[in-house]
N, CA, C and O atoms as CSV, one atom per row, in Angstrom:
chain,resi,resn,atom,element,x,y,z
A,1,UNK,N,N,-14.040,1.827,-27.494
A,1,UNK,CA,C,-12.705,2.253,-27.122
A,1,UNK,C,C,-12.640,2.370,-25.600
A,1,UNK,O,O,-13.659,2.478,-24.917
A,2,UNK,N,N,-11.346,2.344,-25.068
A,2,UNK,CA,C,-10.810,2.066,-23.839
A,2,UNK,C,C,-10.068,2.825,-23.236
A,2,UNK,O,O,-8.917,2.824,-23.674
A,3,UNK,N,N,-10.273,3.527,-22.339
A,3,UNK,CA,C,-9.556,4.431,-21.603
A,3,UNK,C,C,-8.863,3.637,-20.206
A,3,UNK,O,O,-9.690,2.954,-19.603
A,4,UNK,N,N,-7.764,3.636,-19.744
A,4,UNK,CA,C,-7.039,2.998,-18.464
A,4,UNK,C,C,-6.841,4.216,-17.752
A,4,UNK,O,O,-6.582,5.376,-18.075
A,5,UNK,N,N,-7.054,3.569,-16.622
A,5,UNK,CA,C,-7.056,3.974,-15.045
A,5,UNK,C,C,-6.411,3.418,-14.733
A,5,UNK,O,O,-6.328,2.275,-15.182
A,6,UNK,N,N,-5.077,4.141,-13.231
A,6,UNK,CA,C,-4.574,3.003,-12.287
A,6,UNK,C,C,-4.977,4.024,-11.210
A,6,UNK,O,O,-4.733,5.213,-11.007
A,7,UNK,N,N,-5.881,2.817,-10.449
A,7,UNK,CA,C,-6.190,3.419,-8.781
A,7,UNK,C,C,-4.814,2.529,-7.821
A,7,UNK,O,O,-3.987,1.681,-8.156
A,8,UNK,N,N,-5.025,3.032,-6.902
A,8,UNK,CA,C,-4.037,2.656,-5.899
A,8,UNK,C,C,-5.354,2.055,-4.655
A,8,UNK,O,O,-6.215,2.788,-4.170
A,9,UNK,N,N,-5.160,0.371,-4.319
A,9,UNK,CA,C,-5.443,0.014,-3.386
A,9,UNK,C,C,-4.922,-0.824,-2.204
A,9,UNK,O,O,-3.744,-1.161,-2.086
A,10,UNK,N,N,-5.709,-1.068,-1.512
A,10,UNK,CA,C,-4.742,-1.113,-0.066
A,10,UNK,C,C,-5.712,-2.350,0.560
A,10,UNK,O,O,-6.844,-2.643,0.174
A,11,UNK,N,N,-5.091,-2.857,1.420
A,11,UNK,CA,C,-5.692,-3.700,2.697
A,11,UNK,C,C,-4.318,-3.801,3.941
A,11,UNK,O,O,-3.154,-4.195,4.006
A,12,UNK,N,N,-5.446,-3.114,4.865
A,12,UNK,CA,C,-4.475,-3.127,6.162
A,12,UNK,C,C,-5.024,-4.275,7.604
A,12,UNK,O,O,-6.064,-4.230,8.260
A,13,UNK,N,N,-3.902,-5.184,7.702
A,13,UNK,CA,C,-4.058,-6.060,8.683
A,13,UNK,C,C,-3.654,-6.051,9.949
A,13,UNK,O,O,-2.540,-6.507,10.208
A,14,UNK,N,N,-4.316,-5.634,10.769
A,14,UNK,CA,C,-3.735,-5.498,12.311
A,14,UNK,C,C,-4.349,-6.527,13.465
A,14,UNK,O,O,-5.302,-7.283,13.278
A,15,UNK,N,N,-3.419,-6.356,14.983
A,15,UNK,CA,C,-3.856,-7.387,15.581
A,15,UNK,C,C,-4.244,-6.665,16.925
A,15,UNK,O,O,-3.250,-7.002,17.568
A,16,UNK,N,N,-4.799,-6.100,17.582
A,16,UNK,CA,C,-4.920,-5.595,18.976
A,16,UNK,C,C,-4.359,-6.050,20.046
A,16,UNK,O,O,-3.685,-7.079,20.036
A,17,UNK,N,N,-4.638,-5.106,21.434
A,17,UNK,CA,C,-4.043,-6.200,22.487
A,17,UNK,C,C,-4.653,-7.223,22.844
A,17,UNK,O,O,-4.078,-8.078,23.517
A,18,UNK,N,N,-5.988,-7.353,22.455
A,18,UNK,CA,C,-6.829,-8.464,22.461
A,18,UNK,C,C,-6.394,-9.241,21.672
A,18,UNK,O,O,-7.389,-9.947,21.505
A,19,UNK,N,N,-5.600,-9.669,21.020
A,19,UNK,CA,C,-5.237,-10.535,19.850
A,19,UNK,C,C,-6.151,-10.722,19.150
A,19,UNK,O,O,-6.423,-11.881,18.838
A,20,UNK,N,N,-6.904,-9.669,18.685
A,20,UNK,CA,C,-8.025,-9.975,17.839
A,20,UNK,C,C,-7.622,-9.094,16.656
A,20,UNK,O,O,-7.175,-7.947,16.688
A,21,UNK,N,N,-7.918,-10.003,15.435
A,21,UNK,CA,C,-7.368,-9.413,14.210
A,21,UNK,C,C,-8.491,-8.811,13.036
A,21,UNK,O,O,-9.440,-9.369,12.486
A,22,UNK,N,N,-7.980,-7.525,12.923
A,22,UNK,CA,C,-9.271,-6.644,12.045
A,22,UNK,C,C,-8.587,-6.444,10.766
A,22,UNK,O,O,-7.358,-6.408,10.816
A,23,UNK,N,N,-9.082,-6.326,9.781
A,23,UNK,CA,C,-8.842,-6.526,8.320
A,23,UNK,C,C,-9.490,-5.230,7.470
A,23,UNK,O,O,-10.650,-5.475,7.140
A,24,UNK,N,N,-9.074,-4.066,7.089
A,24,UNK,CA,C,-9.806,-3.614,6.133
A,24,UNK,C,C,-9.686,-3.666,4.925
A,24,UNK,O,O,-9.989,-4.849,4.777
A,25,UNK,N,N,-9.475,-3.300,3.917
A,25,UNK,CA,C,-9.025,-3.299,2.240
A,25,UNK,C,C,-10.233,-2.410,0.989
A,25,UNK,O,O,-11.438,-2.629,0.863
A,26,UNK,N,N,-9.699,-1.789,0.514
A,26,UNK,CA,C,-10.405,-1.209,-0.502
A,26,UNK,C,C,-9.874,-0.187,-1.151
A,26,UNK,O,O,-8.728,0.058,-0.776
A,27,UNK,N,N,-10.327,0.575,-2.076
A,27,UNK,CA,C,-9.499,1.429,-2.838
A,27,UNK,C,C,-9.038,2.803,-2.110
A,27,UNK,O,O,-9.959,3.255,-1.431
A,28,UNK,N,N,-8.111,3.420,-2.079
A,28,UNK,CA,C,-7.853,4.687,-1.854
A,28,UNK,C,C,-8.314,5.659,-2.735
A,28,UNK,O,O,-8.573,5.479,-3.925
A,29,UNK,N,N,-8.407,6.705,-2.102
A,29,UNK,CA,C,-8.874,8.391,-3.065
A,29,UNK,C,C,-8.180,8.705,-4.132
A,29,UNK,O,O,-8.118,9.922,-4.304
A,30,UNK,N,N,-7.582,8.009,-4.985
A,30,UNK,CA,C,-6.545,8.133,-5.692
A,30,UNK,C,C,-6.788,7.736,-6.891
A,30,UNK,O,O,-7.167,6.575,-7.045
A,31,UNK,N,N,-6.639,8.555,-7.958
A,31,UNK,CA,C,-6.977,7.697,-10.145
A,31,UNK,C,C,-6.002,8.324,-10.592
A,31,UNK,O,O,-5.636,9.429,-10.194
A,32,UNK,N,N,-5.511,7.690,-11.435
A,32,UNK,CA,C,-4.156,7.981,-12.005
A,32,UNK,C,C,-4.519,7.752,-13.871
A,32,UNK,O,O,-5.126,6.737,-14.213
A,33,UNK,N,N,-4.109,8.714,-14.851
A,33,UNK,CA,C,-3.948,8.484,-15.866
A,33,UNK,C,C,-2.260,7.695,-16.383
A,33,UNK,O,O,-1.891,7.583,-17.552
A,34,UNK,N,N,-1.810,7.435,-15.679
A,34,UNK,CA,C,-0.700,6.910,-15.905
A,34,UNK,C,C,0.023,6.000,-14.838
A,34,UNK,O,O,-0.054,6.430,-13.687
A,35,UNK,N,N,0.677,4.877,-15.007
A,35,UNK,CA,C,0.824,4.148,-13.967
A,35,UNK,C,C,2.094,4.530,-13.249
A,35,UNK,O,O,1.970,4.273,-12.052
A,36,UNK,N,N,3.101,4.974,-13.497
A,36,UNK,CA,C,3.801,5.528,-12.764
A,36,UNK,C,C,3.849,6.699,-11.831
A,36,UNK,O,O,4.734,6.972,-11.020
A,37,UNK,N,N,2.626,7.406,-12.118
A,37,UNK,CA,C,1.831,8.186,-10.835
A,37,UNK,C,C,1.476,7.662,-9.599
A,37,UNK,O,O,1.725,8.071,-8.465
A,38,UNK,N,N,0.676,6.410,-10.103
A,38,UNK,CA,C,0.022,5.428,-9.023
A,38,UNK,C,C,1.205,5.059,-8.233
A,38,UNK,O,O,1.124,4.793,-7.034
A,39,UNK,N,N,2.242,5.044,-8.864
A,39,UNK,CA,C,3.171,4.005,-7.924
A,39,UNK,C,C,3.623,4.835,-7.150
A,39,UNK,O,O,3.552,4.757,-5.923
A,40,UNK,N,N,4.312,6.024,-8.001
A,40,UNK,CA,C,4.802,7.012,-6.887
A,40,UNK,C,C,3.728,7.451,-5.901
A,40,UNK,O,O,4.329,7.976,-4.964
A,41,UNK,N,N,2.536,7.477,-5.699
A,41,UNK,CA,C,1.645,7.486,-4.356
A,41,UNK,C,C,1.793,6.089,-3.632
A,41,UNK,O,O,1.864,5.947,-2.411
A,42,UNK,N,N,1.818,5.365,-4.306
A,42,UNK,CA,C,2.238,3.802,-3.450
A,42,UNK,C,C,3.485,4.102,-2.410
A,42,UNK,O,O,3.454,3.975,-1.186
A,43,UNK,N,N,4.629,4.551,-3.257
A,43,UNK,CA,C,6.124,4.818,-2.758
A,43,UNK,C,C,5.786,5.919,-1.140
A,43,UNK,O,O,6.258,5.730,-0.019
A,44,UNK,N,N,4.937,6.903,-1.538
A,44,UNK,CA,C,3.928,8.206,-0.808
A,44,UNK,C,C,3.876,7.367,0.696
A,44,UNK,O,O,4.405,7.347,1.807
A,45,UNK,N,N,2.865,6.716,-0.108
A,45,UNK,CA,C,1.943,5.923,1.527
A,45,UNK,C,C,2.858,4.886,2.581
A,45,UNK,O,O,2.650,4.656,3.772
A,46,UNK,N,N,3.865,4.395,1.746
A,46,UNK,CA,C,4.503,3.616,2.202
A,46,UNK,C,C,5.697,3.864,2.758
A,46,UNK,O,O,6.414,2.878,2.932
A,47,UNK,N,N,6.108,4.918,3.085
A,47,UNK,CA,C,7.143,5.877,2.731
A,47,UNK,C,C,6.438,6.131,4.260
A,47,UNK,O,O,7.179,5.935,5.223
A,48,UNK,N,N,5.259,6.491,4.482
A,48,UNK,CA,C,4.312,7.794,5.290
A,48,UNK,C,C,4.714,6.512,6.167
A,48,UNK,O,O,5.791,6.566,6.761
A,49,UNK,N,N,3.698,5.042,6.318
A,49,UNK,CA,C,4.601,4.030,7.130
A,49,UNK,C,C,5.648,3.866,7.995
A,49,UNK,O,O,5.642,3.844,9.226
A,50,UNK,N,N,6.796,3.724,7.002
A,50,UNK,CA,C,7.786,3.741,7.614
A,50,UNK,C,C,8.445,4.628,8.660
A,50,UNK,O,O,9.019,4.386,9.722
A,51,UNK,N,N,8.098,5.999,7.833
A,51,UNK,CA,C,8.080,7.229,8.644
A,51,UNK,C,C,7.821,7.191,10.037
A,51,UNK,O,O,8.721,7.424,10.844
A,52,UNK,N,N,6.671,6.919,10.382
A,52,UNK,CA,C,5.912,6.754,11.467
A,52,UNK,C,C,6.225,5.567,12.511
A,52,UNK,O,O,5.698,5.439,13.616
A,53,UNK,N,N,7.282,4.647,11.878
A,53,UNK,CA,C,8.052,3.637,12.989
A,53,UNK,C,C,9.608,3.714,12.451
A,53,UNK,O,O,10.197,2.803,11.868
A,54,UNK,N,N,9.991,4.653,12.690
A,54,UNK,CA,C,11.049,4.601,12.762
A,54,UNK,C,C,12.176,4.186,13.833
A,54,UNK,O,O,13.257,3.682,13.525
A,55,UNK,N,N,11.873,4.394,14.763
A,55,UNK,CA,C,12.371,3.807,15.724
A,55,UNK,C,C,11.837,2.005,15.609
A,55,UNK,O,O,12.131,1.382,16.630
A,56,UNK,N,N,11.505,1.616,15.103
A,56,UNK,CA,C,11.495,0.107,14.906
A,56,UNK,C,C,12.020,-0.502,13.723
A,56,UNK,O,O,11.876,-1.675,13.381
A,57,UNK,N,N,12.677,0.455,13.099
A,57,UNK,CA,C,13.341,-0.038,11.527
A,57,UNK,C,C,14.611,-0.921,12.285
A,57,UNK,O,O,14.623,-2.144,12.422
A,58,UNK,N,N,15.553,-0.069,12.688
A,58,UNK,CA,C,16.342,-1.004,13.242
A,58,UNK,C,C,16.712,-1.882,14.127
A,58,UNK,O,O,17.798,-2.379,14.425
A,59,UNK,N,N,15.736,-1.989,14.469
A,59,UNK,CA,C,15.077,-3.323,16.011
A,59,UNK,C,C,14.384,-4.183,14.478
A,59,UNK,O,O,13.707,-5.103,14.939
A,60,UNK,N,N,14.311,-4.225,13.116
A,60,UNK,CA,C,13.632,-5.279,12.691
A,60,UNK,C,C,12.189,-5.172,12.730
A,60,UNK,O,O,11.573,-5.916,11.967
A,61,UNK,N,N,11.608,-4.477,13.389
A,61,UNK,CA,C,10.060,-4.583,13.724
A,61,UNK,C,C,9.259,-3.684,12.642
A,61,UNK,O,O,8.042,-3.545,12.769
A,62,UNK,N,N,9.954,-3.084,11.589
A,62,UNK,CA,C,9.390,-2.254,10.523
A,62,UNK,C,C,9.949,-2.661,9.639
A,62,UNK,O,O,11.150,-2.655,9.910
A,63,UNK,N,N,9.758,-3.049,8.645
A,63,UNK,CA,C,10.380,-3.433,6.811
A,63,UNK,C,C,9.284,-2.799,5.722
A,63,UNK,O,O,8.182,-2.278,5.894
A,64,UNK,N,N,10.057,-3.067,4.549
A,64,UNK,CA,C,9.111,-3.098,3.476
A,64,UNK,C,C,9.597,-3.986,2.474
A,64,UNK,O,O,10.785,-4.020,2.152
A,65,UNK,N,N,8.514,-4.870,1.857
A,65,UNK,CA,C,9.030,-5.635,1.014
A,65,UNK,C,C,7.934,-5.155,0.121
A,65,UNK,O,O,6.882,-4.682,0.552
A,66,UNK,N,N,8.316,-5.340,-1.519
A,66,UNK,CA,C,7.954,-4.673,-2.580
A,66,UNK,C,C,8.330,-5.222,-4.264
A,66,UNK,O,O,9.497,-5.470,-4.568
A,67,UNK,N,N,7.568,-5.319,-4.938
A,67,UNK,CA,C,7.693,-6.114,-6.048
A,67,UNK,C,C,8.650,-5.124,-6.991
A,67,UNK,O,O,8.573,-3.898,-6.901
A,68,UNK,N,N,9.634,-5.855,-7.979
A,68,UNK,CA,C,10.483,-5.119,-8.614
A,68,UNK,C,C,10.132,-3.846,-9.230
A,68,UNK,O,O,10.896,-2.925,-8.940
A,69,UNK,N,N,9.235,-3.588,-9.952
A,69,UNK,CA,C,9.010,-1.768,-10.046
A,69,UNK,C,C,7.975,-1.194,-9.129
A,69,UNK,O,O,7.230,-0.269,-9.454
A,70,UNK,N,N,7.967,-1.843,-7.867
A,70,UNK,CA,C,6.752,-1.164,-7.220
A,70,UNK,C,C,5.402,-0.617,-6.951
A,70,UNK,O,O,4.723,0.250,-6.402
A,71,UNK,N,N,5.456,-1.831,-7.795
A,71,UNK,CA,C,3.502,-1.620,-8.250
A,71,UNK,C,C,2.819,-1.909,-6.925
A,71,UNK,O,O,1.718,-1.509,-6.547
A,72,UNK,N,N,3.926,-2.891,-6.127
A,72,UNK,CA,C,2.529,-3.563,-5.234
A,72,UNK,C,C,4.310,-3.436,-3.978
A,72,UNK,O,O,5.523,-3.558,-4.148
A,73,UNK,N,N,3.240,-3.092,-2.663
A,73,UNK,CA,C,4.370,-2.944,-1.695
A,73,UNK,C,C,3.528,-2.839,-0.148
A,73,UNK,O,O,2.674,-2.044,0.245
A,74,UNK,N,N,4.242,-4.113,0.563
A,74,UNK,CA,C,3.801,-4.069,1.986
A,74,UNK,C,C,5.222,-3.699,2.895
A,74,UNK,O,O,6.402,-3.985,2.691
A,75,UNK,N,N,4.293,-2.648,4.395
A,75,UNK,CA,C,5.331,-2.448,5.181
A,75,UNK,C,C,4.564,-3.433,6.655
A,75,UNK,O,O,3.385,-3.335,6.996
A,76,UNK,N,N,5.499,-4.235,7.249
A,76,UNK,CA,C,5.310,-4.932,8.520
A,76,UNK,C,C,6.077,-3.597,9.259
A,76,UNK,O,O,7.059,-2.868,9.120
A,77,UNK,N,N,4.545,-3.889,10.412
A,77,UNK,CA,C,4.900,-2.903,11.581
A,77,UNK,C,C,4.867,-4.145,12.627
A,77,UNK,O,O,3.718,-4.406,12.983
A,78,UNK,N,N,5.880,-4.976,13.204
A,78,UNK,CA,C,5.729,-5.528,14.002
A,78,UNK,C,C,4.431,-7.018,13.349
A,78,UNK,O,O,4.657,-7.457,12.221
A,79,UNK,N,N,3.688,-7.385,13.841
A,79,UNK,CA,C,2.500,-8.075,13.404
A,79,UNK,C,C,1.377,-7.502,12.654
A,79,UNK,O,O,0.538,-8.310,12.254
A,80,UNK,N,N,1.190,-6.178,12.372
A,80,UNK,CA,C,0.408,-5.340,11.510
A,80,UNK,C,C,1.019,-5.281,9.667
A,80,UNK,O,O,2.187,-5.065,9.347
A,81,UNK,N,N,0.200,-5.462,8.979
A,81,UNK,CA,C,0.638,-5.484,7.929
A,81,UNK,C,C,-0.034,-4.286,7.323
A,81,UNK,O,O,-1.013,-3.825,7.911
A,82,UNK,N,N,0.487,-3.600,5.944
A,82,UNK,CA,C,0.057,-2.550,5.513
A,82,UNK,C,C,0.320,-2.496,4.077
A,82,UNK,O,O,1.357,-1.931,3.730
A,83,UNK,N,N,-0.737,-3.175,2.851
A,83,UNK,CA,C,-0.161,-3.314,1.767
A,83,UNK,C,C,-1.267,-2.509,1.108
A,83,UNK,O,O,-2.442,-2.294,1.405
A,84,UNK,N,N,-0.445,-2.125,0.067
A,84,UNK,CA,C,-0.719,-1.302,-1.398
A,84,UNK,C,C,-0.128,-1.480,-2.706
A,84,UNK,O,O,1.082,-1.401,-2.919
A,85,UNK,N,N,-1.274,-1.795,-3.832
A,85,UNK,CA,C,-1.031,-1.699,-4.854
A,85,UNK,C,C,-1.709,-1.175,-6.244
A,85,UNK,O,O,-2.931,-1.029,-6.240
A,86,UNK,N,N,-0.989,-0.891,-7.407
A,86,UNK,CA,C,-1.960,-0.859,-8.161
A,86,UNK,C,C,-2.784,-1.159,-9.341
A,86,UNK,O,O,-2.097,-1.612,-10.257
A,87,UNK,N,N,-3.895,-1.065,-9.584
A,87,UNK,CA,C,-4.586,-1.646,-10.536
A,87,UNK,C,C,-5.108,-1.163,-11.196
A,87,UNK,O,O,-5.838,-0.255,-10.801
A,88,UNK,N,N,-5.031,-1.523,-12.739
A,88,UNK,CA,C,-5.758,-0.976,-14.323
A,88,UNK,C,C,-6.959,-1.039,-14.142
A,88,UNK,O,O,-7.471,-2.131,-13.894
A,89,UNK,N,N,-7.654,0.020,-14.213
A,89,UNK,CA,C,-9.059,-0.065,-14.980
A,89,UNK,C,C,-9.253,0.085,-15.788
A,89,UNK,O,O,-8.548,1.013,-16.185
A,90,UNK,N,N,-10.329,-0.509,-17.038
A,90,UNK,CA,C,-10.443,-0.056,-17.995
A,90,UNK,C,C,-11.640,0.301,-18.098
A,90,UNK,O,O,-12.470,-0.488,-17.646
A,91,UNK,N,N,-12.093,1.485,-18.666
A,91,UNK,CA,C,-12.967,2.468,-18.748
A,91,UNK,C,C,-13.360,2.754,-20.302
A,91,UNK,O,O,-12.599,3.384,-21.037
A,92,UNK,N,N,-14.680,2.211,-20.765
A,92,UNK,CA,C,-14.877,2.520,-22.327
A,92,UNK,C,C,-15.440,4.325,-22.047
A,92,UNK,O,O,-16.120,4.958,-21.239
A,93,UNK,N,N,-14.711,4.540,-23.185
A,93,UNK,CA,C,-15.112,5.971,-23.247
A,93,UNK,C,C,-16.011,6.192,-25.021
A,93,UNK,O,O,-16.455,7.290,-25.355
């Protein structure tokens, strides 16, 4: 038998003033017994994003684009990308 998990993970793409581009990605601190938890921390983080460039929402230089129920959602900061989504585990118990 099978127990599901949804973790919430991420990979963030940025570019320096060096134009040198660093990449991280991996799971966040986050397990969810239900997937609409996960998302609403997705909505959380992405949300926290936007927050934080606000003054570039309406200059265009901040968006979020996001799949129809929000499982999976990136915010562009300018050339930095910042995506999160989430994923089933399944766990025999």
């Amino acid at each position: 038998m099978f127990k599901n998990f949804y973790v919430v993970c991420y990979k963030e793409i940025s570019i320096n003033s060096d134009n040198i581009m660093t990449n991280e990605s991996g799971v966040c601190d986050y397990g969810y017994l239900n997937e609409e938890d996960a998302i609403k921390k997705v909505y959380e983080l992405t949300d926290e994003k936007m927050n934080d460039n606000l003054d570039l929402v309406d200059e265009g230089g901040c968006y979020r684009d996001s799949s129809d129920n929000g499982d999976w959602q990136m915010v562009t900061v300018n050339n930095d990308t910042y995506e999160y989504w989430v994923s089933k585990i399944g766990v025999e118990v």
